[in-house]
LUMBA-297056 format. One record per residue: residue number from 1; residue in one letter; x, y, z of N, C-alpha, C in turn. Coordinates in steps of 0.1 Angstrom, whole numbers. Layout:
! residues N
> seq, type, n.xx, n.yy, n.zz, ca.xx, ca.yy, ca.zz, c.xx, c.yy, c.zz
> NUM, A, X, Y, Z, X, Y, Z, X, Y, Z .
...
//
This chain:
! residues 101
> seq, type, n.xx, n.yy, n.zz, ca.xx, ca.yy, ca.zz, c.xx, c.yy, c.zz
> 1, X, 401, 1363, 215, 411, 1355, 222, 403, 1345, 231 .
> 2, X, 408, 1332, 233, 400, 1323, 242, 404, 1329, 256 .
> 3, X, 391, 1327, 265, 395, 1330, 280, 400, 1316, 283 .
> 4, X, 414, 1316, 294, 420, 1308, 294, 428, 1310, 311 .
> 5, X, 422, 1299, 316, 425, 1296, 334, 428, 1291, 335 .
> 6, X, 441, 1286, 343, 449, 1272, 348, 443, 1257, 347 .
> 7, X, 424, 1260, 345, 421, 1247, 343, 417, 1244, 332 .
> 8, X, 417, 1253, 321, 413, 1252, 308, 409, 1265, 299 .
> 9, X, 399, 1261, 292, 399, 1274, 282, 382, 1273, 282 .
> 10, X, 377, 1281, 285, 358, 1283, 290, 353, 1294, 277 .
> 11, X, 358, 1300, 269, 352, 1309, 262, 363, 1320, 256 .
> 12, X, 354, 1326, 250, 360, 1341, 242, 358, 1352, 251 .
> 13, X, 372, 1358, 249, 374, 1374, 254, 378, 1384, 250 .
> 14, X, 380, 1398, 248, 380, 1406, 248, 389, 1417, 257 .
> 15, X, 402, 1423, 257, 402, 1430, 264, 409, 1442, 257 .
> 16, X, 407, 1456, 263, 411, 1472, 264, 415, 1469, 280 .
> 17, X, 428, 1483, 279, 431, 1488, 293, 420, 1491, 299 .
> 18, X, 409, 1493, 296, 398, 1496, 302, 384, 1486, 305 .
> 19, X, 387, 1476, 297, 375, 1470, 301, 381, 1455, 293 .
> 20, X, 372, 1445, 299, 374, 1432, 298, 359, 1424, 299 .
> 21, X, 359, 1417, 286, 346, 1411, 279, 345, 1395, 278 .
> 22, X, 339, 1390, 285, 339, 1372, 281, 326, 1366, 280 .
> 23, X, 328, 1361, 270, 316, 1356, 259, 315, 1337, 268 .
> 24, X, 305, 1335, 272, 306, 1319, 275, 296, 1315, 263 .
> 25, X, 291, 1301, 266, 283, 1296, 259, 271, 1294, 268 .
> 26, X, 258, 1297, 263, 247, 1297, 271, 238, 1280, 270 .
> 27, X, 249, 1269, 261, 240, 1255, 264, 228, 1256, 259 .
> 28, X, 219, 1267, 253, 210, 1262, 253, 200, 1264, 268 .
> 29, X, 203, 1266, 277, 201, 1272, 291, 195, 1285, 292 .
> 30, X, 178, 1285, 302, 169, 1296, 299, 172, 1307, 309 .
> 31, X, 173, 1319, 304, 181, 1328, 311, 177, 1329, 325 .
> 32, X, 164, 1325, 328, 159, 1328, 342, 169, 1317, 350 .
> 33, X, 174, 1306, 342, 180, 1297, 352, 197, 1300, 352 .
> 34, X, 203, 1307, 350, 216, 1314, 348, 217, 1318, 363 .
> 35, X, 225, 1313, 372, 229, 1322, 381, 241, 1333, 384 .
> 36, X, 243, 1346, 382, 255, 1351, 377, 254, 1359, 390 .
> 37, X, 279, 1359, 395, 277, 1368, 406, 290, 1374, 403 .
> 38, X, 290, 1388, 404, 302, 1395, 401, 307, 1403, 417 .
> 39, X, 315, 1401, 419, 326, 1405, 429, 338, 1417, 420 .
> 40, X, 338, 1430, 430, 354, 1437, 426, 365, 1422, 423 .
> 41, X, 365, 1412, 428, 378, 1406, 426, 372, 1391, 419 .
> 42, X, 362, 1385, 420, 357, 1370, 413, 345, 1371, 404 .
> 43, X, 341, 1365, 395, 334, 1357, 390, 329, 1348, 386 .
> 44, X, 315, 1346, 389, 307, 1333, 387, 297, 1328, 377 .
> 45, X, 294, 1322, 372, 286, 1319, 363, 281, 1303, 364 .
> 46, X, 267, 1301, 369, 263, 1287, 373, 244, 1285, 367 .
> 47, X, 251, 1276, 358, 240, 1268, 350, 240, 1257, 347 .
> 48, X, 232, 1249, 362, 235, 1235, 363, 234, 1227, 347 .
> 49, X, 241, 1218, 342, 250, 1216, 350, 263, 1216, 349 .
> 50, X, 263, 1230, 340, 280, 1234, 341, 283, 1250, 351 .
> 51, X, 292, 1248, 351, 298, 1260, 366, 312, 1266, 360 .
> 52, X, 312, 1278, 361, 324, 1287, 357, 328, 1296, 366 .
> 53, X, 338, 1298, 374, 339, 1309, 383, 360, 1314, 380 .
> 54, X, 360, 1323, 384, 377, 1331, 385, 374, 1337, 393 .
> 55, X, 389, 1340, 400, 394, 1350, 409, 403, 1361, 403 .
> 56, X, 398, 1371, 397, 403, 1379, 392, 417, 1384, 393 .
> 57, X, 423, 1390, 383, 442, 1391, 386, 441, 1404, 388 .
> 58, X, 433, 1411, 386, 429, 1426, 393, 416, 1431, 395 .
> 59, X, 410, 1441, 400, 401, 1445, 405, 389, 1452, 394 .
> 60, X, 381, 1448, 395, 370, 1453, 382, 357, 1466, 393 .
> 61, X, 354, 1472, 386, 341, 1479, 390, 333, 1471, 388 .
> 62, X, 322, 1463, 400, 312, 1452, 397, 302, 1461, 398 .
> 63, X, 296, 1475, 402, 284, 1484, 401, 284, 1487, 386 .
> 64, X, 295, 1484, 378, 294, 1492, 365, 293, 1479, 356 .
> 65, X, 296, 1470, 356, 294, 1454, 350, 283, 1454, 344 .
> 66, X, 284, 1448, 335, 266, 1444, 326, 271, 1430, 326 .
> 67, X, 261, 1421, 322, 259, 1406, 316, 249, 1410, 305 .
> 68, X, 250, 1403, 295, 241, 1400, 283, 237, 1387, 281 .
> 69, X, 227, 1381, 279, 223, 1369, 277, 213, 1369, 263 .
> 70, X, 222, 1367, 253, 212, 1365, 241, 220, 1358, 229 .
> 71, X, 213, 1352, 217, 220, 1343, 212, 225, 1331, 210 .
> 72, X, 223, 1322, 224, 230, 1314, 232, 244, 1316, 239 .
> 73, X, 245, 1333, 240, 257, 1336, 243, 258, 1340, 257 .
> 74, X, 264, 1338, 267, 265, 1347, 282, 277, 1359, 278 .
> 75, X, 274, 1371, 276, 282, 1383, 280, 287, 1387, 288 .
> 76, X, 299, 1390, 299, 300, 1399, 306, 311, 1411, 304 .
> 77, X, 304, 1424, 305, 311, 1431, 304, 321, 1440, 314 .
> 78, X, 332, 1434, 316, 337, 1436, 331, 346, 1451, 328 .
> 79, X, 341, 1463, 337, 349, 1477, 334, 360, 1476, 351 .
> 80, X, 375, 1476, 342, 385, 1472, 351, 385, 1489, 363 .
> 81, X, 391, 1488, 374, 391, 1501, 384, 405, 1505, 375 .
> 82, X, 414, 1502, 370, 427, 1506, 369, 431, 1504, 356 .
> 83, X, 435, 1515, 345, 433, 1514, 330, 447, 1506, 325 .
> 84, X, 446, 1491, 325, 459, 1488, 327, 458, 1475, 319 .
> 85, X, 461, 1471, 307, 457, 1454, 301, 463, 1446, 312 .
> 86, X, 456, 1437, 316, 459, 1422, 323, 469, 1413, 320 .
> 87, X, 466, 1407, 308, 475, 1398, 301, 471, 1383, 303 .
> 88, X, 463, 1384, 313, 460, 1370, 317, 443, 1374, 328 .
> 89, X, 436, 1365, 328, 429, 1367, 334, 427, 1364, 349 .
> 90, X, 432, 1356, 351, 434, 1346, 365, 443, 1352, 376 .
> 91, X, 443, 1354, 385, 454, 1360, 397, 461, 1350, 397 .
> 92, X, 473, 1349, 399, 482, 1335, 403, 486, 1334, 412 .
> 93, X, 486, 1346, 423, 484, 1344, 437, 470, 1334, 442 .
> 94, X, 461, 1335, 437, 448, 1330, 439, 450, 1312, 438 .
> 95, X, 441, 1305, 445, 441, 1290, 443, 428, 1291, 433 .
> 96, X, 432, 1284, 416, 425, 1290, 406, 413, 1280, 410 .
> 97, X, 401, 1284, 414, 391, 1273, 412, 380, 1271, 399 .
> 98, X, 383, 1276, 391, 375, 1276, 379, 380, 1261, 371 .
> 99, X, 365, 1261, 370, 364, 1248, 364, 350, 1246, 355 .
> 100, X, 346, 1240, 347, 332, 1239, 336, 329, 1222, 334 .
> 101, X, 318, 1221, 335, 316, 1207, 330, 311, 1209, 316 .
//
């Protein structure tokens, strides 16, 4: 499925009641220069000079998270706290600031 946020559509995902997967595109971009930050509730992904971040619509285990970077692909493997499908990825309480150039 495309990952898909109030401001567009950034990549492929993946989800189980248990876990939630999004594939970005790595540009071509050398993984030392990828800056990746996972939060229980947001994530970020910043490789000048494109930027990707969400505020999550529920809560993920960020100790248990992996990223993969190979392929030209960015991985992340996000394991949710609560075995429950989403349906969307985005909180809609949240002011969505995800955006990609």
């Amino acid at each position: 499925a495309v990952v898909s946020t109030q401001s567009g559509h950034y990549g492929r995902g993946t989800e189980s009641e248990t876990r939630l997967d999004l594939s970005l595109p790595q540009k071509g971009i050398r993984s030392n220069k990828i800056d990746v930050m996972v939060t229980n509730l947001y994530v970020k992904v910043n490789y000048s000079p494109y930027f990707f971040d969400v505020h999550l619509k529920h809560e993920i285990d960020d100790c248990k998270t992996r990223v993969v970077m190979a392929d030209n692909t960015i991985t992340l493997h996000l394991i949710k706290e609560e075995p429950i499908l989403w349906e969307t990825l985005v909180n809609p309480a949240s002011k969505d600031s995800s955006r990609r150039k």
